[in-house]
PQR file with spaces between the fields and no chain letter, atoms N, CA, C, O and H, PARSE charges and radii, in Angstrom:
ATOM       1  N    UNK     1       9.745   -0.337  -14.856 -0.4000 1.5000
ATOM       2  CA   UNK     1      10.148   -0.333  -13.471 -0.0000 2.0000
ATOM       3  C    UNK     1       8.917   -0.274  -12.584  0.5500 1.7000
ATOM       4  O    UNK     1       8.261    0.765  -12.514 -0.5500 1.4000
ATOM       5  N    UNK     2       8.597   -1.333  -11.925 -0.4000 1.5000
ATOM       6  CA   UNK     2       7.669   -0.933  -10.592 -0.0000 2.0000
ATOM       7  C    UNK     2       7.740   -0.076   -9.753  0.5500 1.7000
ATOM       8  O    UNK     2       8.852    0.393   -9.507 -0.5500 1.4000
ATOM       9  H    UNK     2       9.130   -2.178  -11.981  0.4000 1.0000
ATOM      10  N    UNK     3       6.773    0.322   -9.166 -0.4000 1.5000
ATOM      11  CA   UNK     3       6.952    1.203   -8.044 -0.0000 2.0000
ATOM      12  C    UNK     3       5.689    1.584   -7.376  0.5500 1.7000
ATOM      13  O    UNK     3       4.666    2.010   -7.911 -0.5500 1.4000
ATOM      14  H    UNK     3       5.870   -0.058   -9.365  0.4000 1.0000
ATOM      15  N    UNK     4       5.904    1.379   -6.204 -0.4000 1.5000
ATOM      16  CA   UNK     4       4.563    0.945   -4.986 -0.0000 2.0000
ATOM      17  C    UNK     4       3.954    2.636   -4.819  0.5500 1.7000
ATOM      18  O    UNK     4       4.440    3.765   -4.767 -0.5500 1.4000
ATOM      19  H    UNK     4       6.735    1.033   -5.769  0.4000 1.0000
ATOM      20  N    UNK     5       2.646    2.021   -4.776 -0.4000 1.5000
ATOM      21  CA   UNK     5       1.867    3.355   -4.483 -0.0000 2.0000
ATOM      22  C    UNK     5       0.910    3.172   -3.406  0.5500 1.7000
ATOM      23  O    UNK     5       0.678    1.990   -3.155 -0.5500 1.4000
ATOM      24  H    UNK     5       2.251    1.103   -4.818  0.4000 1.0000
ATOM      25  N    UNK     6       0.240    4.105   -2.643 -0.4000 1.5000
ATOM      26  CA   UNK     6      -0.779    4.168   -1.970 -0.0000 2.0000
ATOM      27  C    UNK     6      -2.008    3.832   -2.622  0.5500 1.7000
ATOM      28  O    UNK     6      -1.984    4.288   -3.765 -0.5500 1.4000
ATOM      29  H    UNK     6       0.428    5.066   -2.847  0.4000 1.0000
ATOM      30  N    UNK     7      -3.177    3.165   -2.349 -0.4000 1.5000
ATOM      31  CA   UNK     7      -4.158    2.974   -3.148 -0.0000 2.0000
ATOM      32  C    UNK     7      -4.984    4.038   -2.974  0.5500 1.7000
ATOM      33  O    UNK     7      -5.242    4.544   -1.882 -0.5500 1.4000
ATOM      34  H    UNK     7      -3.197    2.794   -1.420  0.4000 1.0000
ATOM      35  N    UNK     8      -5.364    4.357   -3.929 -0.4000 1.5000
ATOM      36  CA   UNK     8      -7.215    5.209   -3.994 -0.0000 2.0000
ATOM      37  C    UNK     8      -8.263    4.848   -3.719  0.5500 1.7000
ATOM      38  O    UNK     8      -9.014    5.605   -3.103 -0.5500 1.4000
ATOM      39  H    UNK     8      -5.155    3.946   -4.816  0.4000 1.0000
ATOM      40  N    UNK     9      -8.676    3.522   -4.098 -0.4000 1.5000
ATOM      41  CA   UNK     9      -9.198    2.703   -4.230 -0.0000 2.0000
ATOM      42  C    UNK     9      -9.920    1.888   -3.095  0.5500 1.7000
ATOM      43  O    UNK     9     -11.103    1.720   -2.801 -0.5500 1.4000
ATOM      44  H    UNK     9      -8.066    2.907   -4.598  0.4000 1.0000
ATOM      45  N    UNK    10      -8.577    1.397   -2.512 -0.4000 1.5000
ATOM      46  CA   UNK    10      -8.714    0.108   -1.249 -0.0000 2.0000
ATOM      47  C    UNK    10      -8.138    0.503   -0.346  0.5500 1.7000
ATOM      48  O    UNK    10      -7.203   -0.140    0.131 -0.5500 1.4000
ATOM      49  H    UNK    10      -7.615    1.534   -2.751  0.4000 1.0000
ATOM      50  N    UNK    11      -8.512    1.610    0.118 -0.4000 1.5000
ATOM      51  CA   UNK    11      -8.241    2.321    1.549 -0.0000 2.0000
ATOM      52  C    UNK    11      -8.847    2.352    2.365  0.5500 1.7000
ATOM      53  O    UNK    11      -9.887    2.994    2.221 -0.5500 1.4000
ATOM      54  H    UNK    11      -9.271    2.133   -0.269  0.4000 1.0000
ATOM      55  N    UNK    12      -8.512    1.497    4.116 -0.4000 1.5000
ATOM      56  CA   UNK    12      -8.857    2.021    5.092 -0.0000 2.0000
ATOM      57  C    UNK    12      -8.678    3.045    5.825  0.5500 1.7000
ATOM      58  O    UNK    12      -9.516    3.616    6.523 -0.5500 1.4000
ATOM      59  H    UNK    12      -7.666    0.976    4.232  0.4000 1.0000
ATOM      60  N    UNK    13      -7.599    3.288    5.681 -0.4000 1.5000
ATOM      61  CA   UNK    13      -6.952    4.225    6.873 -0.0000 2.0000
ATOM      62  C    UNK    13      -5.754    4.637    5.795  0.5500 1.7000
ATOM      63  O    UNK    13      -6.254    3.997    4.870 -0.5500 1.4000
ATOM      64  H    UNK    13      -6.918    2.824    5.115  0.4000 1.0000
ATOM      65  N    UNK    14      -4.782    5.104    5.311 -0.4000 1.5000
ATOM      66  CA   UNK    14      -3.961    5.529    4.335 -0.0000 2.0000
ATOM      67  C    UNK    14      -3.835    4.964    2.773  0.5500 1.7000
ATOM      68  O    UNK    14      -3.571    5.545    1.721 -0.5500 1.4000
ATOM      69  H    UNK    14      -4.376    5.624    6.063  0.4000 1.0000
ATOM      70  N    UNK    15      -4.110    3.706    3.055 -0.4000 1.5000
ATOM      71  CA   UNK    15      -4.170    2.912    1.545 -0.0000 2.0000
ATOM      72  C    UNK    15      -2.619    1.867    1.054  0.5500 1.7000
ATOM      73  O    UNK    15      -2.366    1.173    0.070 -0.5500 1.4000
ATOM      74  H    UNK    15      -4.324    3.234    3.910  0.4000 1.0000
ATOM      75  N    UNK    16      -1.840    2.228    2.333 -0.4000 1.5000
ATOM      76  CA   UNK    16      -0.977    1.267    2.123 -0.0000 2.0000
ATOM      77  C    UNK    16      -1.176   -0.194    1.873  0.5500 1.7000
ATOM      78  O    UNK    16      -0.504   -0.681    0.963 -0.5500 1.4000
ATOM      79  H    UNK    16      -2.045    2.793    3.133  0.4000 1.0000
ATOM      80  N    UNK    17      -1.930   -0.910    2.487 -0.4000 1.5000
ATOM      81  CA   UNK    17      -2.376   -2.505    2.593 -0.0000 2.0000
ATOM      82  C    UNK    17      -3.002   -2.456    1.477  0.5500 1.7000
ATOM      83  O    UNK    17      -2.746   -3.557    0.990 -0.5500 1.4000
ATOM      84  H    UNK    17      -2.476   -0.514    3.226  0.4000 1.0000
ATOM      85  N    UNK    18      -3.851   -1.741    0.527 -0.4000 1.5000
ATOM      86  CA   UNK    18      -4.079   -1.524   -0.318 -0.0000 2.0000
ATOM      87  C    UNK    18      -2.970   -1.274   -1.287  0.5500 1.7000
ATOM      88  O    UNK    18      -3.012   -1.980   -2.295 -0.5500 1.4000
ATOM      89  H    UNK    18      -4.059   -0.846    0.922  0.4000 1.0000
ATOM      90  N    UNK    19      -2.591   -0.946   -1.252 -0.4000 1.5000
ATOM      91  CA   UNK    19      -1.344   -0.253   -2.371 -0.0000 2.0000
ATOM      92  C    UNK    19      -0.533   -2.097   -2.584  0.5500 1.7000
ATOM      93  O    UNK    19      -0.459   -2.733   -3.635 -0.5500 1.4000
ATOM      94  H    UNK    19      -2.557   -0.373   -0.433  0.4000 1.0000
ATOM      95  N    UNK    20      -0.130   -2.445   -1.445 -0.4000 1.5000
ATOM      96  CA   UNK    20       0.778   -3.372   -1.649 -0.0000 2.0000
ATOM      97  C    UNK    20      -0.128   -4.789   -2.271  0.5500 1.7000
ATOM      98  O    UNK    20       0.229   -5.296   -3.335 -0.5500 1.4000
ATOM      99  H    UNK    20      -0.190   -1.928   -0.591  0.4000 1.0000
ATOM     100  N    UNK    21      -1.205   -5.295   -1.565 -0.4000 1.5000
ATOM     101  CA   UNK    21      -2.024   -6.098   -2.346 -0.0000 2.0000
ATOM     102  C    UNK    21      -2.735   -6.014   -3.865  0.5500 1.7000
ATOM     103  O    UNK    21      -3.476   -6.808   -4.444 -0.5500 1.4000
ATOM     104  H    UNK    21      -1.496   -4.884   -0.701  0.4000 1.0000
ATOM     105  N    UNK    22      -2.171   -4.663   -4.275 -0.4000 1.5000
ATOM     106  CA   UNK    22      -2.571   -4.289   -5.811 -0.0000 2.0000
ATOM     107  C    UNK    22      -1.086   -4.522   -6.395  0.5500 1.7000
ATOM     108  O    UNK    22      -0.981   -4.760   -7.599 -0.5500 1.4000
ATOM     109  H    UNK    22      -1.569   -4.018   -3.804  0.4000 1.0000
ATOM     110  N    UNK    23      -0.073   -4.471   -5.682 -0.4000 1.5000
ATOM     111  CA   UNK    23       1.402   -4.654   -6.202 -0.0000 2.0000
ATOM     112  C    UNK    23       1.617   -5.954   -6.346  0.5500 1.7000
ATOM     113  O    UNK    23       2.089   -6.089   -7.475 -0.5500 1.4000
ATOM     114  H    UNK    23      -0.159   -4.278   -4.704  0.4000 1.0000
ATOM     115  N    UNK    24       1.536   -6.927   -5.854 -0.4000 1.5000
ATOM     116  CA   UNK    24       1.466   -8.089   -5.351 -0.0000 2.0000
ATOM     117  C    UNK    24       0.578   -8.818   -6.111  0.5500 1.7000
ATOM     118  O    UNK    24       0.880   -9.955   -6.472 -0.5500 1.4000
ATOM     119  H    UNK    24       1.153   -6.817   -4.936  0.4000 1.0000
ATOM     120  N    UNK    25      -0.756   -8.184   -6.480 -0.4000 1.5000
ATOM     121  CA   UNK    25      -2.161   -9.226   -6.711 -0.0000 2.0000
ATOM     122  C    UNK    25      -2.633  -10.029   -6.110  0.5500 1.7000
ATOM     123  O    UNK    25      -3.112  -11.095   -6.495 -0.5500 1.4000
ATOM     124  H    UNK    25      -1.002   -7.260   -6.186  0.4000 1.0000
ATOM     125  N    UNK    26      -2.549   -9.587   -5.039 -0.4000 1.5000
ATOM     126  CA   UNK    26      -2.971  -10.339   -3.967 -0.0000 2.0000
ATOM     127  C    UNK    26      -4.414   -9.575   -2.875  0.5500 1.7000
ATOM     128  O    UNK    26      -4.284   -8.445   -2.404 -0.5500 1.4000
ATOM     129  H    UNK    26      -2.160   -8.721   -4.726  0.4000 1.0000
ATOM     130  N    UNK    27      -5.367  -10.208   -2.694 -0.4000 1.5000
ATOM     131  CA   UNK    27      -6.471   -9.148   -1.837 -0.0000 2.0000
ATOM     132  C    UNK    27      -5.535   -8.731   -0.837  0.5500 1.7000
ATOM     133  O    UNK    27      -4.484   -9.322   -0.588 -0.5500 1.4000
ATOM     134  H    UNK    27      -5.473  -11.126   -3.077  0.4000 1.0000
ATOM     135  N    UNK    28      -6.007   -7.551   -0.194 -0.4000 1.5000
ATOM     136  CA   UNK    28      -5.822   -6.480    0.699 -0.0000 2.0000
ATOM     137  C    UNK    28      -5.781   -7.406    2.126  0.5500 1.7000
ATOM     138  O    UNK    28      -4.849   -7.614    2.903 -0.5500 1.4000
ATOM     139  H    UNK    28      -6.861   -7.071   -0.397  0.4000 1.0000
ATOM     140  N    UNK    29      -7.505   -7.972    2.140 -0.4000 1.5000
ATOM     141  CA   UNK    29      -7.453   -8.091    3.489 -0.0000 2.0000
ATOM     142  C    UNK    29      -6.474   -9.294    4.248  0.5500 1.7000
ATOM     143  O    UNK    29      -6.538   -9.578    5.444 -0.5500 1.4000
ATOM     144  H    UNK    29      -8.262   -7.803    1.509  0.4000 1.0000
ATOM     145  N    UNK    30      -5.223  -10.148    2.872 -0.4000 1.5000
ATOM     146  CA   UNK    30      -4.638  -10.961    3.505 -0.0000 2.0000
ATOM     147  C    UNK    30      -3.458   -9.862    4.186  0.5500 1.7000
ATOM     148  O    UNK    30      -3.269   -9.845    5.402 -0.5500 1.4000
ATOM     149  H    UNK    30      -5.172   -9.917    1.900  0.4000 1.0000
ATOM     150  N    UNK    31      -2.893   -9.186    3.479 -0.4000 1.5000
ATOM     151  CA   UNK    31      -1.954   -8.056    3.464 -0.0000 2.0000
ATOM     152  C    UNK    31      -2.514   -7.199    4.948  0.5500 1.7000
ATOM     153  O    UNK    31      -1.479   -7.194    5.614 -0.5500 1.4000
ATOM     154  H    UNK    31      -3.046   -9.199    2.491  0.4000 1.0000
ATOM     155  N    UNK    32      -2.979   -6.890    5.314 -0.4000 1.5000
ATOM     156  CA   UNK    32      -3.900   -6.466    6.547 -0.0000 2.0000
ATOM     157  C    UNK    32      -3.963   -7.175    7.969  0.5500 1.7000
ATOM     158  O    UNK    32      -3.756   -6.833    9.133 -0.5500 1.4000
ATOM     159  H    UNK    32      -3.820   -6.894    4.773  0.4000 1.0000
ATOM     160  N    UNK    33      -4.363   -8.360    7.283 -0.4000 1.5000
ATOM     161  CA   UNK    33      -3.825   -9.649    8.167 -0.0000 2.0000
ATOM     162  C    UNK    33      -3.113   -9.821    8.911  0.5500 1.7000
ATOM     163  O    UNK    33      -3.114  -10.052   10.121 -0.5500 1.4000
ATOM     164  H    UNK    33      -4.531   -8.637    6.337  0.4000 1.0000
ATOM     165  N    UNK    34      -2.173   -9.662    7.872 -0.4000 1.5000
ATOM     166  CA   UNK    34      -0.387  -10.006    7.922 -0.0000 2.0000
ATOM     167  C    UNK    34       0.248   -9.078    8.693  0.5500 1.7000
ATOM     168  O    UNK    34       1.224   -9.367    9.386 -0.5500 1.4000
ATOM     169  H    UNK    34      -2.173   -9.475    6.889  0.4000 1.0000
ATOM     170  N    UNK    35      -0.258   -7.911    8.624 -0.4000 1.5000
ATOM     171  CA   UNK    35       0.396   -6.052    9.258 -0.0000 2.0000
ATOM     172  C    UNK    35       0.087   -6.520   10.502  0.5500 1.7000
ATOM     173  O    UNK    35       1.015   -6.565   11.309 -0.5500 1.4000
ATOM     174  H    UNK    35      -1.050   -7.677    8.061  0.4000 1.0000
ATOM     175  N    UNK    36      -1.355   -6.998   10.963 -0.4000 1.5000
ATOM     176  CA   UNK    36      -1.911   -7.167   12.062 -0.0000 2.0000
ATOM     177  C    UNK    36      -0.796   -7.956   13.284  0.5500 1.7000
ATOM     178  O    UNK    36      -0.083   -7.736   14.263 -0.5500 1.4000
ATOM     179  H    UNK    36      -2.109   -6.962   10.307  0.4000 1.0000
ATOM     180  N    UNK    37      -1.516   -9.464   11.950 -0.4000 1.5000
ATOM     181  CA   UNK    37      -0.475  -10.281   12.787 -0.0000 2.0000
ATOM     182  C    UNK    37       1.279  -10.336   13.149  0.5500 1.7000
ATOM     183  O    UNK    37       1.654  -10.275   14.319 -0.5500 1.4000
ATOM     184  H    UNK    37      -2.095   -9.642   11.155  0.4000 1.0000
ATOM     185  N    UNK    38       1.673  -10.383   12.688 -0.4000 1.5000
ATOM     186  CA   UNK    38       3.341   -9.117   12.422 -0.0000 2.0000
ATOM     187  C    UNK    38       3.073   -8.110   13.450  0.5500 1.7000
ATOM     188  O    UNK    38       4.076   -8.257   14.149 -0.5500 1.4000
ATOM     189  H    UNK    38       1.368  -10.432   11.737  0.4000 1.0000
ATOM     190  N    UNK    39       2.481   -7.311   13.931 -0.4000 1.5000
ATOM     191  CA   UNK    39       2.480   -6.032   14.913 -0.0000 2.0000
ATOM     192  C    UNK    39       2.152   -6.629   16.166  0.5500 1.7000
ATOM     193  O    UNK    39       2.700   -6.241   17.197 -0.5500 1.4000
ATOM     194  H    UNK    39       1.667   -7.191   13.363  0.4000 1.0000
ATOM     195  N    UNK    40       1.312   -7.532   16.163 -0.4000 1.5000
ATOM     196  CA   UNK    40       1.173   -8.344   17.417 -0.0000 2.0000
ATOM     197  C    UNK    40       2.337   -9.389   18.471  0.5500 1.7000
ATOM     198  O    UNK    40       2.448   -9.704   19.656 -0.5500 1.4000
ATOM     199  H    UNK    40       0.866   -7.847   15.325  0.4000 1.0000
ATOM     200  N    UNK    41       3.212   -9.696   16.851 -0.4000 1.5000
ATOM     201  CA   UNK    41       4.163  -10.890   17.431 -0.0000 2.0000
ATOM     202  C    UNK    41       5.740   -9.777   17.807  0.5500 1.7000
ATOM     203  O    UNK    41       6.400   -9.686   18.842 -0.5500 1.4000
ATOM     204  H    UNK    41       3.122   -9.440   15.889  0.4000 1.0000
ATOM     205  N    UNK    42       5.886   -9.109   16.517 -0.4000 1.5000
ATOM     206  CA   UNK    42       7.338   -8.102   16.997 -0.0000 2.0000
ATOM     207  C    UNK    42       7.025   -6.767   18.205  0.5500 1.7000
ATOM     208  O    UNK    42       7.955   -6.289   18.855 -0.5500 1.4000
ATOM     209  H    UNK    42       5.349   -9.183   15.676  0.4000 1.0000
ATOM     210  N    UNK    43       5.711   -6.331   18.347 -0.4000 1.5000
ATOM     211  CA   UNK    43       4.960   -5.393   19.246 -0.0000 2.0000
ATOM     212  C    UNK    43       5.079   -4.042   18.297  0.5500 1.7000
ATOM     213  O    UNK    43       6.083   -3.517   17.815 -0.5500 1.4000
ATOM     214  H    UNK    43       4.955   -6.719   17.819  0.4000 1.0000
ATOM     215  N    UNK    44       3.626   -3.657   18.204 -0.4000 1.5000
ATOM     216  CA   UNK    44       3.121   -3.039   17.955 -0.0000 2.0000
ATOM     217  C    UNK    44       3.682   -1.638   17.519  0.5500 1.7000
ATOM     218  O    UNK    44       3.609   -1.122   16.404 -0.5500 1.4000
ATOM     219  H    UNK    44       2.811   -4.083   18.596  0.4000 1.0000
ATOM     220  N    UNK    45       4.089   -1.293   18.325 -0.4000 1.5000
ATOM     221  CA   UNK    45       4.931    0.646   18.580 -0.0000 2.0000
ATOM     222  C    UNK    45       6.252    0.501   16.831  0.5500 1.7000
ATOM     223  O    UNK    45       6.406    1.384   15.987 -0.5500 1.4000
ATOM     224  H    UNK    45       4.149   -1.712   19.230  0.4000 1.0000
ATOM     225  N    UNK    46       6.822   -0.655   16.856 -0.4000 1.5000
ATOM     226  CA   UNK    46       7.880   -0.716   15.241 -0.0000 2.0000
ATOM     227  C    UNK    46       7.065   -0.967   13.891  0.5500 1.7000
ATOM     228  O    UNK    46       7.722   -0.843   12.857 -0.5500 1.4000
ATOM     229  H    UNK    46       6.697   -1.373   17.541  0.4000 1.0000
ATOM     230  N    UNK    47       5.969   -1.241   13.793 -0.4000 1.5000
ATOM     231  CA   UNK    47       4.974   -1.447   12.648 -0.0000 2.0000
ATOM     232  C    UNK    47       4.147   -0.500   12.289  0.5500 1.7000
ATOM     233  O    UNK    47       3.615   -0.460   11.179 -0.5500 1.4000
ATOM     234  H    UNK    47       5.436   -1.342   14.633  0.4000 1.0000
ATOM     235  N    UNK    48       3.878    0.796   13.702 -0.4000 1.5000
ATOM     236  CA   UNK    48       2.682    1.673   13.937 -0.0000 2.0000
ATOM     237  C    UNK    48       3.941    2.568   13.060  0.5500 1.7000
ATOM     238  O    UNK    48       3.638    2.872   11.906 -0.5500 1.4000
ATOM     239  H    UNK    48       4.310    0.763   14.604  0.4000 1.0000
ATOM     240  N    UNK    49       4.775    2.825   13.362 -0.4000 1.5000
ATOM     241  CA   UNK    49       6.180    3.581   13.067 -0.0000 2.0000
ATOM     242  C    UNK    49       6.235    3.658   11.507  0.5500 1.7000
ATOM     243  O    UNK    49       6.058    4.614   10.753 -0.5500 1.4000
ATOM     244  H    UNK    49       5.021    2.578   14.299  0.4000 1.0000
ATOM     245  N    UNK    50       6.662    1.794   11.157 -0.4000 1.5000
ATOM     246  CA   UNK    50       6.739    2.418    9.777 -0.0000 2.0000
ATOM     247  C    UNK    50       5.421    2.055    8.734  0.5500 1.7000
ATOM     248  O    UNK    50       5.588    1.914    7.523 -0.5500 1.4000
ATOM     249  H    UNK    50       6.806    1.017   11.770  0.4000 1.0000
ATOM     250  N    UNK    51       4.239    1.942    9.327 -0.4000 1.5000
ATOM     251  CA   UNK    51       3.000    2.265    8.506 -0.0000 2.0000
ATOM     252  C    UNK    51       3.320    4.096    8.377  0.5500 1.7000
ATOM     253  O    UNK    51       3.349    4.591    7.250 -0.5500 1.4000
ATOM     254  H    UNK    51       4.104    2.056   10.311  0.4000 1.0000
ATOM     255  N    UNK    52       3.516    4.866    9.458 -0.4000 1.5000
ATOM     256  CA   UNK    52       2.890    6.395    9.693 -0.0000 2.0000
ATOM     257  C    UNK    52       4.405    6.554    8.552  0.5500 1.7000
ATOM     258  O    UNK    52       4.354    7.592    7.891 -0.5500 1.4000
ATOM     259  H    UNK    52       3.493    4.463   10.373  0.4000 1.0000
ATOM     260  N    UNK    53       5.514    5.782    8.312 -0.4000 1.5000
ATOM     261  CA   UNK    53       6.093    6.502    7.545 -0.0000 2.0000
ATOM     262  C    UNK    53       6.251    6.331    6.063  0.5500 1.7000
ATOM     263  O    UNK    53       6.749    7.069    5.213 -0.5500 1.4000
ATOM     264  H    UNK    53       5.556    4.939    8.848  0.4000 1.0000
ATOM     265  N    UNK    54       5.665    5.105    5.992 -0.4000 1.5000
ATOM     266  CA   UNK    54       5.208    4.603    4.383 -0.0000 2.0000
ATOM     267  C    UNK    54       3.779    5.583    4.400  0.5500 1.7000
ATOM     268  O    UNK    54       3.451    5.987    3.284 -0.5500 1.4000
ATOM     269  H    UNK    54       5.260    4.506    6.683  0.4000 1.0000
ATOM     270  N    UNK    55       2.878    6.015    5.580 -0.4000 1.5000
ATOM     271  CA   UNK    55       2.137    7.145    4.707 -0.0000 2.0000
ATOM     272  C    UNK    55       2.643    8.254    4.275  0.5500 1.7000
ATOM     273  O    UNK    55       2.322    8.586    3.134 -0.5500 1.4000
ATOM     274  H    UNK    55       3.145    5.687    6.486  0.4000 1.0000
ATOM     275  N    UNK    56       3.360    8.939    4.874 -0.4000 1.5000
ATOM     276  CA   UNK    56       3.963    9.913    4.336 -0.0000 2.0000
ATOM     277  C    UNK    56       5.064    9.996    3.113  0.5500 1.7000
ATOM     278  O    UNK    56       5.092   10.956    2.342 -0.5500 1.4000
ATOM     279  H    UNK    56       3.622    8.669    5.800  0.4000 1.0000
ATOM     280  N    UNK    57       5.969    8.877    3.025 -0.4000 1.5000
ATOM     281  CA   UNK    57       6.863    8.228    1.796 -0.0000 2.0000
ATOM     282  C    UNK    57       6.112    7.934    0.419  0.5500 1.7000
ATOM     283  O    UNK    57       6.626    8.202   -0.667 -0.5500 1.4000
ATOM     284  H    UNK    57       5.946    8.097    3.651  0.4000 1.0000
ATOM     285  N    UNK    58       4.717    7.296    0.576 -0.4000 1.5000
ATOM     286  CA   UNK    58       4.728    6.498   -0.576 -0.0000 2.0000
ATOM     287  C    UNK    58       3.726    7.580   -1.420  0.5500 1.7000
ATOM     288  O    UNK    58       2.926    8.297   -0.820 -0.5500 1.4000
ATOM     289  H    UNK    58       4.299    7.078    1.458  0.4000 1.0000
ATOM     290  N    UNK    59       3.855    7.594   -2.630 -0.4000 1.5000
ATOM     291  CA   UNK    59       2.430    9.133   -3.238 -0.0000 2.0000
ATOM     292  C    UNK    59       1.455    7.790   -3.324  0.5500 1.7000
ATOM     293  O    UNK    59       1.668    6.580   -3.414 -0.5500 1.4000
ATOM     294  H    UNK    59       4.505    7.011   -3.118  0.4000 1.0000
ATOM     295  N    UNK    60       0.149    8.724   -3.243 -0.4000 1.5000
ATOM     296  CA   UNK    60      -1.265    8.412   -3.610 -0.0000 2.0000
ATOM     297  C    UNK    60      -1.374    7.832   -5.088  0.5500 1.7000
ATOM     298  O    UNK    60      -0.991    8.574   -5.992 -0.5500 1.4000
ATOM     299  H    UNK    60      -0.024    9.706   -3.171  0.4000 1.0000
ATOM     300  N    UNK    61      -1.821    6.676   -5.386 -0.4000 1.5000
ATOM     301  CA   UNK    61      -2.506    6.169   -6.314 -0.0000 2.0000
ATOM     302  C    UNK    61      -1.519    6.199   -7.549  0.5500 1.7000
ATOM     303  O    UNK    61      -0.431    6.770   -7.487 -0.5500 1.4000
ATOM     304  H    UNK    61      -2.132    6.073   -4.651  0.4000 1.0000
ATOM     305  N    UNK    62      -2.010    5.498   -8.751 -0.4000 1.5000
ATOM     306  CA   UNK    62      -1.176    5.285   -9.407 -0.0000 2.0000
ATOM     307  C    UNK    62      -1.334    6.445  -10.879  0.5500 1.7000
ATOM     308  O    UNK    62      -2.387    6.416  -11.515 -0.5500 1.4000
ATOM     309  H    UNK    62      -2.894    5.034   -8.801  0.4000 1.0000
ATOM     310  N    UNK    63      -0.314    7.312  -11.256 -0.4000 1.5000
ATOM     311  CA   UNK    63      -0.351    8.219  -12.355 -0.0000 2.0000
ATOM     312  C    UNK    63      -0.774    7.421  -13.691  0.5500 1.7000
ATOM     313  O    UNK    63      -0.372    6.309  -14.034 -0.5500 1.4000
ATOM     314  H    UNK    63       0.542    7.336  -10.739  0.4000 1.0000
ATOM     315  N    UNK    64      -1.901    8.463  -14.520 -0.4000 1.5000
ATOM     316  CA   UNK    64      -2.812    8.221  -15.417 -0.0000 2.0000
ATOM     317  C    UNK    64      -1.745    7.044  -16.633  0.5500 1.7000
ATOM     318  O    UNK    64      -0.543    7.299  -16.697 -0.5500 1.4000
ATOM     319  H    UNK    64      -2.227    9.366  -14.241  0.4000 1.0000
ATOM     320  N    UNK    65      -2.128    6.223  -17.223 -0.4000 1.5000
ATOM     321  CA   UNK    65      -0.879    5.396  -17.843 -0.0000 2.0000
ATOM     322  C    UNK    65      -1.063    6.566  -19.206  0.5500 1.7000
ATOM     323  O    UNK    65      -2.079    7.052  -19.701 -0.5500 1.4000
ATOM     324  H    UNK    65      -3.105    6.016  -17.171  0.4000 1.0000
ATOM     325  N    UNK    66       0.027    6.702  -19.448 -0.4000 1.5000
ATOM     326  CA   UNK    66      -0.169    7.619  -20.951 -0.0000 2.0000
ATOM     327  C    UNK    66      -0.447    7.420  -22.040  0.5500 1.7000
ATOM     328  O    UNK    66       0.724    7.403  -22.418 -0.5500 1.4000
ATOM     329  H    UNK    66       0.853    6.307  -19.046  0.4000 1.0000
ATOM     330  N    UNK    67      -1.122    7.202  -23.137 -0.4000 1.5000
ATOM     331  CA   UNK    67      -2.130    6.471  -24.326 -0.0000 2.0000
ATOM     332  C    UNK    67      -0.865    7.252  -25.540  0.5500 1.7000
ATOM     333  O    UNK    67      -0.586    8.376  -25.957 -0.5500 1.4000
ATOM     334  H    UNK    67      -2.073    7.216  -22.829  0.4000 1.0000
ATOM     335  N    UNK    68      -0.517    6.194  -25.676 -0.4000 1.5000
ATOM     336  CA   UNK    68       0.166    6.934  -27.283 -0.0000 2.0000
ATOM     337  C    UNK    68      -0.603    7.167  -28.563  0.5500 1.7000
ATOM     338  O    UNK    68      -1.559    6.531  -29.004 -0.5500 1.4000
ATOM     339  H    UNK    68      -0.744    5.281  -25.337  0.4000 1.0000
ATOM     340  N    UNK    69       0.274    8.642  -29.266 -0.4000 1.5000
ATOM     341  CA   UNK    69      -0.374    9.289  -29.986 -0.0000 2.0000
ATOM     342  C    UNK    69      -0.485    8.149  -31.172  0.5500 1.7000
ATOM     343  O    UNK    69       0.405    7.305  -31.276 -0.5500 1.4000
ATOM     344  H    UNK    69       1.051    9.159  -28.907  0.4000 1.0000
ATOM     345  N    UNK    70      -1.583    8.164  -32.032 -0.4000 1.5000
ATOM     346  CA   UNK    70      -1.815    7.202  -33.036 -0.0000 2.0000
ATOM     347  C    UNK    70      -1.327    8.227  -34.111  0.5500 1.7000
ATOM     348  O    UNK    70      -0.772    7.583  -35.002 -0.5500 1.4000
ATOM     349  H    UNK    70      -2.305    8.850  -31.947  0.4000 1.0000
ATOM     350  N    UNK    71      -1.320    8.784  -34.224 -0.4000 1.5000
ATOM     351  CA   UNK    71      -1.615    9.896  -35.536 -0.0000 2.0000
ATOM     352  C    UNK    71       0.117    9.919  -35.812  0.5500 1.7000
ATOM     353  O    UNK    71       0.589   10.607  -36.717 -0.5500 1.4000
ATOM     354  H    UNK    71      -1.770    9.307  -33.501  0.4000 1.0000
């Protein structure tokens, strides 16, 4: 099952645009772009909204993958 995380990694400012261009495989700064341009055309104040609430929603970075026991 997927499931979107904040990046560690490729963070400007929370790590969402990051998070989703690592979900995706896609670079960040098109994803960034896109937030930009999108906040410019619907206005700004509904995008600022739910960035501040995908920071608080989404956890930080992605949990260690777990190595199975060989033995």
């Amino acid at each position: 099952m997927k499931r979107l995380y904040r990046s560690k990694r490729d963070c400007k400012i929370a790590g969402i645009c990051g998070g989703i261009g690592q979900e995706w495989e896609i670079d960040s700064s098109i994803v960034r772009l896109a937030f930009v341009f999108a906040s410019l055309v619907s206005g700004i104040f509904p995008l600022i909204i739910t960035y501040l609430v995908a920071w608080f929603i989404l956890p930080k970075g992605r949990p260690p993958e777990e190595v199975p026991d060989t033995n």
